[in-house]
VEXDREN-2710 file (C-alpha; in Angstrom, 1 decimal):
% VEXDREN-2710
k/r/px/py/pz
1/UNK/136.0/105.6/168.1
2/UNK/137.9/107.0/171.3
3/UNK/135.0/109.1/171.9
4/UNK/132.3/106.1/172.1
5/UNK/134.7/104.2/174.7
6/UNK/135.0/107.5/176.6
7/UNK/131.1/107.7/176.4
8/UNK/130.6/103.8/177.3
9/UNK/133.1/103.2/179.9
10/UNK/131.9/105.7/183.0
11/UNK/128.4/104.3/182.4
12/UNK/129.9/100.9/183.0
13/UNK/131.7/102.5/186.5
14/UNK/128.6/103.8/187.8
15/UNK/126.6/100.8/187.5
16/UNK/129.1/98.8/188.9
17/UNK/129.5/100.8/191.9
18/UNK/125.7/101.7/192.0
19/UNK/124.8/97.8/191.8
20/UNK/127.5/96.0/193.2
21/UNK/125.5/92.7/194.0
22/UNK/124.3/92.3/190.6
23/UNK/126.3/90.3/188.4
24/UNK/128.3/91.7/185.5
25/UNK/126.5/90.4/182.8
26/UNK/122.9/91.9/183.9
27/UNK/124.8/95.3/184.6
28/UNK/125.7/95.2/181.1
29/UNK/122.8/94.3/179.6
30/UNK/120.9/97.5/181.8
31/UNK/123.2/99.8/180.2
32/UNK/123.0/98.4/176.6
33/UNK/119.2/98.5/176.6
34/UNK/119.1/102.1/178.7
35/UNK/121.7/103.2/176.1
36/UNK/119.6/101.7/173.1
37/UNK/121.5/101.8/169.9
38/UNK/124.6/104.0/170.1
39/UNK/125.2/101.9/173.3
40/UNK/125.1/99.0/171.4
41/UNK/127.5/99.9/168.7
42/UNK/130.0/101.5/170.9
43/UNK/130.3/97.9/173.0
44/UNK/130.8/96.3/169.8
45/UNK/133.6/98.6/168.5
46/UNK/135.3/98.4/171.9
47/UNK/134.9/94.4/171.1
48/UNK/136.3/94.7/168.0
49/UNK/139.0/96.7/169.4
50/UNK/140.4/95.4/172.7
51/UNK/138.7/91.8/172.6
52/UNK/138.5/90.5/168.6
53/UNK/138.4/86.7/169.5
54/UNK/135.1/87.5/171.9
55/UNK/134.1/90.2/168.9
56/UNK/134.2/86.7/166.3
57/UNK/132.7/84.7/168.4
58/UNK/129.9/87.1/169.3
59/UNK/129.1/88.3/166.0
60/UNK/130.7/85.8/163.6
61/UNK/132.6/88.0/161.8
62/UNK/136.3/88.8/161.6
63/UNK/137.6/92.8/162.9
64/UNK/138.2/94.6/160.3
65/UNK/140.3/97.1/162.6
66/UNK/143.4/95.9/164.6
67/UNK/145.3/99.1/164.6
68/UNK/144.6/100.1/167.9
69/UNK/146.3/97.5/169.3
70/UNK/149.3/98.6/167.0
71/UNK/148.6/102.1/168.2
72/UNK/149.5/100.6/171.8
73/UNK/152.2/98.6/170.9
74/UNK/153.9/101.1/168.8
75/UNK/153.4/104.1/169.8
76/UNK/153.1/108.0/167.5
77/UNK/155.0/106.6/164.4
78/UNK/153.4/103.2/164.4
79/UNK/150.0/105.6/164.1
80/UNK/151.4/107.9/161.7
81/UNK/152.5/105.2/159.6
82/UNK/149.3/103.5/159.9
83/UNK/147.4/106.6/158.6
84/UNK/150.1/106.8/155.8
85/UNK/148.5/103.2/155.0
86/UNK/144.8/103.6/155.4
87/UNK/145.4/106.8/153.7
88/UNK/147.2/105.1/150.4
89/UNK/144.8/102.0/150.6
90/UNK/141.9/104.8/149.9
91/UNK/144.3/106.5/147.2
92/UNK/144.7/103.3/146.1
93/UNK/140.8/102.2/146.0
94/UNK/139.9/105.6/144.6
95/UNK/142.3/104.8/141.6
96/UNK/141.0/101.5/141.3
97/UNK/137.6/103.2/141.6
98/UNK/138.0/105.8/139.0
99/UNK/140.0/103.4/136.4
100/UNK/136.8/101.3/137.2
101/UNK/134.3/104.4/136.3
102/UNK/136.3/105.5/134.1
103/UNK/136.1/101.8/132.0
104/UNK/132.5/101.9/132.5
105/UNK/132.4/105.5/131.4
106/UNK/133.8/104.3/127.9
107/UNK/132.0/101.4/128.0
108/UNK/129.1/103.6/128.6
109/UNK/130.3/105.9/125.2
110/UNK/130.9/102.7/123.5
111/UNK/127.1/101.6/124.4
112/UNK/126.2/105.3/123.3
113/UNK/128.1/104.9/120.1
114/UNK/126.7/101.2/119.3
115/UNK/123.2/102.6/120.2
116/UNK/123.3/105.7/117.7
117/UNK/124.6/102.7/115.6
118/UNK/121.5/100.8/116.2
119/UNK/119.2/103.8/115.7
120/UNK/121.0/105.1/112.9
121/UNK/120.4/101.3/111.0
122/UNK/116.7/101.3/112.2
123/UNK/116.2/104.8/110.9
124/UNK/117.3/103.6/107.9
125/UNK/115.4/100.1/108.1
126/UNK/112.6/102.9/108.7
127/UNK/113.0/105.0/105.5
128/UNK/113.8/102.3/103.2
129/UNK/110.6/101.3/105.0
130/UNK/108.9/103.9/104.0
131/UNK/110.3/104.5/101.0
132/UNK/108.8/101.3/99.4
133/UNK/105.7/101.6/101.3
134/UNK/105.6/105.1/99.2
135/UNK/106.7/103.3/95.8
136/UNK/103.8/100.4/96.8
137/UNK/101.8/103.4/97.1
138/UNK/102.6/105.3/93.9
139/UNK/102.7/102.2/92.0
140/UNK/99.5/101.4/93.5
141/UNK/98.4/105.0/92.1
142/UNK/99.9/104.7/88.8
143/UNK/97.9/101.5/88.3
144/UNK/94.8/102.9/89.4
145/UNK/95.4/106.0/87.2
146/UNK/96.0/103.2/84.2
147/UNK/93.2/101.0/85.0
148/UNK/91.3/104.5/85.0
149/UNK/92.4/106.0/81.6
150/UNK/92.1/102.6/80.4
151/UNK/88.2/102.6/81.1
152/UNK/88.0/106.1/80.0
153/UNK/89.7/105.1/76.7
154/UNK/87.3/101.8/76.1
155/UNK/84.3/104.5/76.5
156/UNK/85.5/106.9/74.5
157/UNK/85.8/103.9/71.9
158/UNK/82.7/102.6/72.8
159/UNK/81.4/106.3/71.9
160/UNK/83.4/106.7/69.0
161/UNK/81.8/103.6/67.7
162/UNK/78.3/104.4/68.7
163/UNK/78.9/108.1/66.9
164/UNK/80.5/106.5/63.5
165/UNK/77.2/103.5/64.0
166/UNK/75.0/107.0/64.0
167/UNK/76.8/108.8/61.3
168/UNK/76.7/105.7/58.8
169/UNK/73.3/105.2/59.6
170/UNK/72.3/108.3/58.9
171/UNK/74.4/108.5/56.1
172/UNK/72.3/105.7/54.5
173/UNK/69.4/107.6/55.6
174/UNK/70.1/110.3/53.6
175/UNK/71.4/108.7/50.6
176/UNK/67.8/106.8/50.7
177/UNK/66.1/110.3/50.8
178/UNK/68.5/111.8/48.2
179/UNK/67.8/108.3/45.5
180/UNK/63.8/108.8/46.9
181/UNK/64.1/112.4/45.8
182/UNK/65.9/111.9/42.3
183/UNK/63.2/109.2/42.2
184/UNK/59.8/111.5/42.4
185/UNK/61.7/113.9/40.7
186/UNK/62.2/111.6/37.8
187/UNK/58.6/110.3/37.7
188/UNK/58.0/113.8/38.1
189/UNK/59.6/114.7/34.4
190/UNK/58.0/111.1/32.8
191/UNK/54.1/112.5/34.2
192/UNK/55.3/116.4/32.8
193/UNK/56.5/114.9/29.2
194/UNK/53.1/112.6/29.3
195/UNK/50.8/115.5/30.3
196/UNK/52.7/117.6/27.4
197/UNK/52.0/114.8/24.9
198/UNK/48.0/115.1/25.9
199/UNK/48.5/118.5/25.6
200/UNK/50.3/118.7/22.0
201/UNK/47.3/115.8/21.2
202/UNK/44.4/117.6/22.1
203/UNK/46.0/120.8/20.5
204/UNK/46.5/118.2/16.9
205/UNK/42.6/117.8/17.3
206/UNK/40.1/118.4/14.8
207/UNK/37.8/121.4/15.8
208/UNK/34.2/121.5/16.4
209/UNK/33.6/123.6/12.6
210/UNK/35.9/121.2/11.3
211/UNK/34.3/118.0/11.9
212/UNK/30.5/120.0/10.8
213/UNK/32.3/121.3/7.3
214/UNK/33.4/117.6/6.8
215/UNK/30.2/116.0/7.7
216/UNK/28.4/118.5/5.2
217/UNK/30.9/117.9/2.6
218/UNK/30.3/113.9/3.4
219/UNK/26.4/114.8/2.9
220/UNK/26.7/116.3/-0.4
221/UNK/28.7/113.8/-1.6
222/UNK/26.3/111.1/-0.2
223/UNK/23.7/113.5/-2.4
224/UNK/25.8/113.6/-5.5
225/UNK/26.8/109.4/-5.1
226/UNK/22.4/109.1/-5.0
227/UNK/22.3/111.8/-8.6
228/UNK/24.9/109.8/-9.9
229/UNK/23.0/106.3/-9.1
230/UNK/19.8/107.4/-10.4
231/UNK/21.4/108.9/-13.5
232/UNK/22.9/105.2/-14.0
233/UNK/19.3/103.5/-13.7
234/UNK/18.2/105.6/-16.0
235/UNK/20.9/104.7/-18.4
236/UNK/20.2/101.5/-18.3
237/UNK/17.1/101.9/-19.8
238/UNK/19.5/103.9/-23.0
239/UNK/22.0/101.2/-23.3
240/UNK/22.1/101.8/-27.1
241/UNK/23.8/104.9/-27.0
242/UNK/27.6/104.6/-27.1
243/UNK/28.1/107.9/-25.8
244/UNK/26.4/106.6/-22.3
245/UNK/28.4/103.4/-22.8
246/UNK/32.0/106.0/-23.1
247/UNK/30.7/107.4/-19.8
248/UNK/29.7/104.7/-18.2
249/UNK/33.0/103.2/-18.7
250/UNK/35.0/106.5/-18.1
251/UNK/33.1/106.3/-14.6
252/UNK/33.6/103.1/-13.5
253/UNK/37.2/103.7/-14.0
254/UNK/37.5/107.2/-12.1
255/UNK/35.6/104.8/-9.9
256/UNK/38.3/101.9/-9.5
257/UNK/40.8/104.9/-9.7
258/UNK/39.2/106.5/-6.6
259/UNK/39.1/103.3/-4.8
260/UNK/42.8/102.6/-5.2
261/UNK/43.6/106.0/-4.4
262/UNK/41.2/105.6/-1.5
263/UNK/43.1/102.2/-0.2
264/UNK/46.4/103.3/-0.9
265/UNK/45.4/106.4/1.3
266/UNK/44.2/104.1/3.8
267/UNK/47.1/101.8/3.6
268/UNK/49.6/104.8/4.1
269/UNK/47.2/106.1/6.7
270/UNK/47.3/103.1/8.4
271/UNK/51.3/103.1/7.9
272/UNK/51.4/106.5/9.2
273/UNK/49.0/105.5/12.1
274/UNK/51.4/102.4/12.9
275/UNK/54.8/104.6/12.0
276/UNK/53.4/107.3/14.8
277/UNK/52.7/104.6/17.3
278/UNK/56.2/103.4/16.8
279/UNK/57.4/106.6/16.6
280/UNK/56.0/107.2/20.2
281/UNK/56.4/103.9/21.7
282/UNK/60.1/104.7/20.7
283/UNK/60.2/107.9/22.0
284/UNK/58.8/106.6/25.4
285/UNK/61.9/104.1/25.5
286/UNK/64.0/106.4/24.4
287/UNK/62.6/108.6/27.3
288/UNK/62.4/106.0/30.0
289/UNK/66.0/104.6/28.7
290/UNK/67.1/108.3/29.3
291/UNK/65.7/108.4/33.1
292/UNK/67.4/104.8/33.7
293/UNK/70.3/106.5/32.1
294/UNK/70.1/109.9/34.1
295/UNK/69.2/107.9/37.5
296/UNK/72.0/105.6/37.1
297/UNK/74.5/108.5/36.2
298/UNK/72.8/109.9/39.7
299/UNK/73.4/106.8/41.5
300/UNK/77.2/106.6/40.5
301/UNK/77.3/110.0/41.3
302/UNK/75.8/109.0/44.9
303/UNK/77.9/106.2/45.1
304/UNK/81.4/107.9/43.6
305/UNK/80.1/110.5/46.6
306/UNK/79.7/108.1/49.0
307/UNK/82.9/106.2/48.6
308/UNK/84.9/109.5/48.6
309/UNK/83.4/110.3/51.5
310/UNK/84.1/106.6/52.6
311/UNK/87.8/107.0/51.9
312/UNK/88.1/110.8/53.4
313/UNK/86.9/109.5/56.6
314/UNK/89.5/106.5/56.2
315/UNK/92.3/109.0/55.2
316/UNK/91.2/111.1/58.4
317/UNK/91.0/107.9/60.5
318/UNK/93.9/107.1/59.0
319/UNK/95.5/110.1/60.0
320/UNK/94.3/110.4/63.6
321/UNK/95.9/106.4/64.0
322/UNK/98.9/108.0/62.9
323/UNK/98.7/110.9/65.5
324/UNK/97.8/108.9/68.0
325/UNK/100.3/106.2/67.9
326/UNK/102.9/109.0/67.4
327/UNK/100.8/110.5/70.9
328/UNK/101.4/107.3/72.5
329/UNK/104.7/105.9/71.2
330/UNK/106.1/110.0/72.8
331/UNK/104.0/109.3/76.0
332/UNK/105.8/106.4/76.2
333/UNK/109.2/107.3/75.6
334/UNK/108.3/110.2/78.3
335/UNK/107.2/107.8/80.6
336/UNK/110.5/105.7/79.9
337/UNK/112.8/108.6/80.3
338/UNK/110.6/109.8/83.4
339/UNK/110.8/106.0/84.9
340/UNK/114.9/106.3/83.8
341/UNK/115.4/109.6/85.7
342/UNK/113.4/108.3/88.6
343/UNK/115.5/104.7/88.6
344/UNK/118.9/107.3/88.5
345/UNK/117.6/110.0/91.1
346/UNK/116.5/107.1/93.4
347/UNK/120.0/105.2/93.1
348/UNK/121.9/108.6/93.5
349/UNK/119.4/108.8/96.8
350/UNK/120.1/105.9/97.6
351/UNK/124.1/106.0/97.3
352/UNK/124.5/109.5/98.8
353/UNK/122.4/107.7/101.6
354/UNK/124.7/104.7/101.9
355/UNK/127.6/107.6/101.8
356/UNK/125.7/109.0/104.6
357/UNK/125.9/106.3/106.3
358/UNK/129.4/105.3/105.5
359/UNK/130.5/108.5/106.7
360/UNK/127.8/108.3/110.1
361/UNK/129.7/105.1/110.2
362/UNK/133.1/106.3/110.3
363/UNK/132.7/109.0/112.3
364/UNK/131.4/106.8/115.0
365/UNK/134.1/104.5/114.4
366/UNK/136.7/107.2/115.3
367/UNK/134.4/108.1/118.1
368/UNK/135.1/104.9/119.1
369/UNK/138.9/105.0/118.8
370/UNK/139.0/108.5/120.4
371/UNK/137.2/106.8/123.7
372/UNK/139.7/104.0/123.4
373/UNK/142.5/106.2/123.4
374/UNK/140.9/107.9/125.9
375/UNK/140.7/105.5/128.1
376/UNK/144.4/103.9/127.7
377/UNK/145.4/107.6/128.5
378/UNK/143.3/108.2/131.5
379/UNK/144.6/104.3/132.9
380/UNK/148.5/105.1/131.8
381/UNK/147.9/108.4/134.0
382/UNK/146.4/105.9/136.7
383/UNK/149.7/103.4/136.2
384/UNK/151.7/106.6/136.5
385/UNK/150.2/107.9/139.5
386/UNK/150.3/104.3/140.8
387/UNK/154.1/104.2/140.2
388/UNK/155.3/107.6/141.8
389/UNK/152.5/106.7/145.3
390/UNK/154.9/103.6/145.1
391/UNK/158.5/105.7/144.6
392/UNK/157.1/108.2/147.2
393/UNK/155.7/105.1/150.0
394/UNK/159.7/104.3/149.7
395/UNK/160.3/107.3/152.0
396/UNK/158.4/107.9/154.8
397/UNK/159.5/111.6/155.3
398/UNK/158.8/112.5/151.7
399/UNK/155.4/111.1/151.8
400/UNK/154.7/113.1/155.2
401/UNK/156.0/116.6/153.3
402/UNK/153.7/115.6/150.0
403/UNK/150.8/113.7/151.5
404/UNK/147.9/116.6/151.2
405/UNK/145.0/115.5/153.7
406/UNK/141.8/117.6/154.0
407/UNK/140.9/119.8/156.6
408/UNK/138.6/117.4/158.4
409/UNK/141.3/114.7/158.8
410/UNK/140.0/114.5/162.4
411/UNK/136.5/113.4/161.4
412/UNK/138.5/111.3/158.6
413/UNK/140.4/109.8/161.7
414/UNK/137.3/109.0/163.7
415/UNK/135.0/107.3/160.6
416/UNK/138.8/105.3/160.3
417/UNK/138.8/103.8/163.1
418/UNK/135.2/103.1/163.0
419/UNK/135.8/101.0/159.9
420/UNK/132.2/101.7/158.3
421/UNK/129.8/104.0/157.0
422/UNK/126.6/105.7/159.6
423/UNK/123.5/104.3/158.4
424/UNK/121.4/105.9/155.4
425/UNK/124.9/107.4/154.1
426/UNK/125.5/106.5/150.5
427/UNK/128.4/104.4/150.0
428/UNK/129.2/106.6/146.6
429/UNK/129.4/109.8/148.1
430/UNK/132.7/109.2/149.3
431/UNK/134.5/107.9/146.4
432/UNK/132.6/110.4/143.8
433/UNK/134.0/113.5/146.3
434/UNK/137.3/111.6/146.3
435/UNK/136.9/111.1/142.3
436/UNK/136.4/115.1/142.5
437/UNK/138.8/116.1/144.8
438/UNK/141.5/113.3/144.3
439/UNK/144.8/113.5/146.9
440/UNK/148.0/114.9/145.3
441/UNK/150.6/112.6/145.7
442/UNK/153.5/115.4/144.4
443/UNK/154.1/119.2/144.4
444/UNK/153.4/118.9/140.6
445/UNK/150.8/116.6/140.4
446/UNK/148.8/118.8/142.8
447/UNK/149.2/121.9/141.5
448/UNK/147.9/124.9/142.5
449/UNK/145.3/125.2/145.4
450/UNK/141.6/126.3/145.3
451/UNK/142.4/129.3/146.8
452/UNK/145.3/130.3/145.1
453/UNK/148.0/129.3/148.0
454/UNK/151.4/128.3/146.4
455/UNK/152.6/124.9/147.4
456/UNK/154.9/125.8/150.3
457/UNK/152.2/127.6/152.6
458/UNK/149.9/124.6/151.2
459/UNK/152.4/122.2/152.9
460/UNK/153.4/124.0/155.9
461/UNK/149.5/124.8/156.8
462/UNK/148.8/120.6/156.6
463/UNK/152.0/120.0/159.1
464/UNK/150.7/122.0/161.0
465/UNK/147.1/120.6/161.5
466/UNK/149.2/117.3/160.8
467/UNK/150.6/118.0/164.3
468/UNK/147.6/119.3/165.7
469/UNK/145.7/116.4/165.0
470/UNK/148.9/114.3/166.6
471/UNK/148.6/116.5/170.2
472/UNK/145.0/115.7/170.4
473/UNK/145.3/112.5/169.6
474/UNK/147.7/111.5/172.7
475/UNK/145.6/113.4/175.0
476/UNK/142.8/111.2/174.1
477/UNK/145.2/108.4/174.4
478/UNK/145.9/109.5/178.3
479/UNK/141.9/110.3/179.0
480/UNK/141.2/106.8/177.3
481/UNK/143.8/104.8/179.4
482/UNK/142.6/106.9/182.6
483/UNK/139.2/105.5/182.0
484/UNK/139.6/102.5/180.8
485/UNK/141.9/102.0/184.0
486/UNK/139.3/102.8/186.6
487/UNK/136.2/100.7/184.9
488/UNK/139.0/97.7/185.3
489/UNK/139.1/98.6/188.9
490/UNK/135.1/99.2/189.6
491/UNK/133.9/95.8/187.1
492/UNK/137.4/93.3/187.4
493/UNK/134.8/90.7/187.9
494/UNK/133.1/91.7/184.7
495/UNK/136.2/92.0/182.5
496/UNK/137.6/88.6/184.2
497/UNK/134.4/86.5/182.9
498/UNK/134.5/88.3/179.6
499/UNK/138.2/87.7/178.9
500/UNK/137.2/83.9/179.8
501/UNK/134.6/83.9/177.6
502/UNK/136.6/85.0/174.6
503/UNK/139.8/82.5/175.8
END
């Protein structure tokens, strides 16, 4: 600040005694635009300064810095006091600054620990997510699997059936060939007994010298009958004789005789005749009752066959029921136990899970707490450091012995008095190299230095650049005043319409 007034006020001399029919005001505006900016700011400092009611009414804003004019009126231990001040205002706006970072540090953590909490609920939003898309899947399977062995089990029916169609079918087909078989076989027997019976026939016939003997034997009793006819007619004729008569008599009775003989033989040869027809009519009834007999002994041998067979493949069919509703009733008790282990590993998942959780839960909880507690440590070390800045402001000499400045408190001084930041600086550098490198307000708050210097030599070495800084700051005071006092006397003119225009 001193050292833009130094700089502004011998350009203000020279153009006043360079110019001295110009008027004030266009003197002042030449050296403002020749100076450009850092002309510019150094008048309005020195406004704010030595003239504040002109600096408000130029400007519209109020000074922020008056201590100059304390600086004049009271002298070295009205500045040293005022540094004291400025210097616990900035201790005091660092606290407040760090209590504030540090509050949105934990609010920060607490945002942290809410977010894990958000993500750690939509992670499990996400699995239970998945985890019933994956049961809509595998149920999804399980039916497709069923609805599968379900058509497999209706074809394999379906071809059961068709095979058992097929076997009964050709079942009956060979029960038709076996009855068509016993069939020709029994006509077989009836033609062999009836071709035998021609054959024992034709064997019981006459032969061929046979029937020639009896038709010679029938000639020469044709020859004798004749004899005996003519020897009657001539009898006739000798009817006296009683002896012909005896004959004659004796004849015709060997004749009637012979003829009964010869019709009884007849009549039993005729009875014979009938008895063998009978006999063989009888025999071919017996014969053909026998076949009925002997095919229907076959057929209820077929059909006791058949009906065993009938009841074996009922007993098997039976039996393979049996096995496979014992099959099915295990598959499902399986299935049940499977579906009951599944059910009791899914709600252990689910529990450990939830414990999971729980635990995630409370461990973020105490997260929390541990930031709270934190926090109310780090702001009852800010009220403590708060209370012994107060005890120490109480005495003026202590706080000179324990105030611990940095070695650039003369560039500290100057950006004081300026009362603002340069342009493009960062208004958070500042406080975050004060948040790093906080002031020590006592010997044991401070504690060691960085290099290692024990607190005495710490505090002698600061006095000492304490009164340093103090020297070089009233020989600025002199060279200001010397200056300032002879652009009064080269621009009175100036200073007299400026110190109207503020009045």
């Amino acid at each position: 600040m001193m050292r833009s007034r130094c700089s502004a006020t011998p350009t203000w001399s020279s153009a006043s005694a360079k110019w001295p029919a110009l008027r004030p005001a266009g003197v002042l505006l030449d050296i403002l635009q020749r100076t450009g900016h850092k002309g510019y700011v150094a008048f309005l400092e020195s406004l704010e300064l030595y003239y504040p009611q002109l600096y408000k009414k130029v400007t519209g804003k109020e000074p922020a810095r008056v201590f100059s004019m304390i600086i004049d009126a009271s002298g070295e231990s009205g500045l040293t006091q005022l540094l004291m001040t400025e210097v616990m205002k900035l201790q005091k706006k660092v606290q407040d600054l760090t209590a504030l970072l540090s509050s949105k540090d934990d609010f920060i953590k607490e945002l942290r620990v809410k977010d894990s909490l958000l993500r750690k609920h939509q992670e499990r939003v996400r699995r239970l997510k998945e985890e019933c898309e994956a049961g809509g899947r595998d149920l999804k399977r399980c039916k497709d699997e069923n609805y599968d062995l379900a058509m497999r089990l209706a074809r394999l029916s379906e071809e059961k059936g068709a095979a058992l169609m097929r076997t009964r079918d050709l079942q009956l087909e060979v029960d038709r060939l076996r009855h068509n078989l016993m069939k020709a076989e029994d006509d077989c027997k009836v033609e062999r007994k009836h071709t035998l019976k021609l054959r024992h026939a034709m064997e019981q016939r006459p032969s061929q010298e046979r029937l020639w003997e009896l038709q010679q034997e029938k000639a020469l009793l044709q020859a004798r009958v004749q004899e005996l006819e003519a020897a009657a007619q001539e009898g006739k004729l000798e009817r006296s004789s009683p002896y012909i008569q005896v004959l004659e008599e004796d004849w015709r009775q060997a004749l009637r005789e012979h003829q009964e003989q010869a019709t009884t033989i007849f009549a039993l040869r005729k009875d014979l005749r009938q008895a063998e027809a009978l006999r063989s009519r009888c025999m071919e009834e017996r014969e053909m009752v026998q076949l009925q007999c002997l095919a229907l002994r076959k057929d209820s041998k077929m059909y006791k066959e058949r009906i065993e067979a009938v009841l074996q493949q009922m007993e098997e069919v039976a039996i393979e029921r049996d096995q496979a509703m014992a099959s099915r009733e295990e598959l499902h008790a399986q299935c049940a136990q499977s579906l009951q282990d599944k059910d009791e590993l899914r709600k252990r998942v689910r529990e450990l899970g939830e414990k999971a959780d729980e635990l995630q839960l409370q461990l973020f909880q105490c997260e929390g707490r541990l930031l709270a507690a934190e926090a109310r440590l780090k702001q009852q070390q800010l009220d403590t450091l708060v209370l012994s800045s107060d005890l120490e402001d109480s005495s003026p000499r202590n706080s000179q012995e324990k105030l611990s400045l940095p070695q650039d408190l003369e560039d500290d001084g100057q950006l004081s008095d300026k009362g603002g930041l340069a342009e493009g600086e960062n208004p958070e550098q500042p406080f975050v190299s004060l948040r790093k490198e906080p002031l020590s307000l006592s010997p044991h708050d401070a504690g060691p230095s960085v290099g290692g210097e024990p607190p005495e030599k710490e505090r002698r070495r600061l006095k000492e650049s304490f009164e340093n800084y103090r020297r070089k700051r009233a020989l600025r005071k002199v060279q200001s005043s010397w200056q300032q006092g002879e652009g009064d006397r080269g621009n009175t003119t100036g200073s007299d319409n400026t110190d109207t225009e503020g009045a």
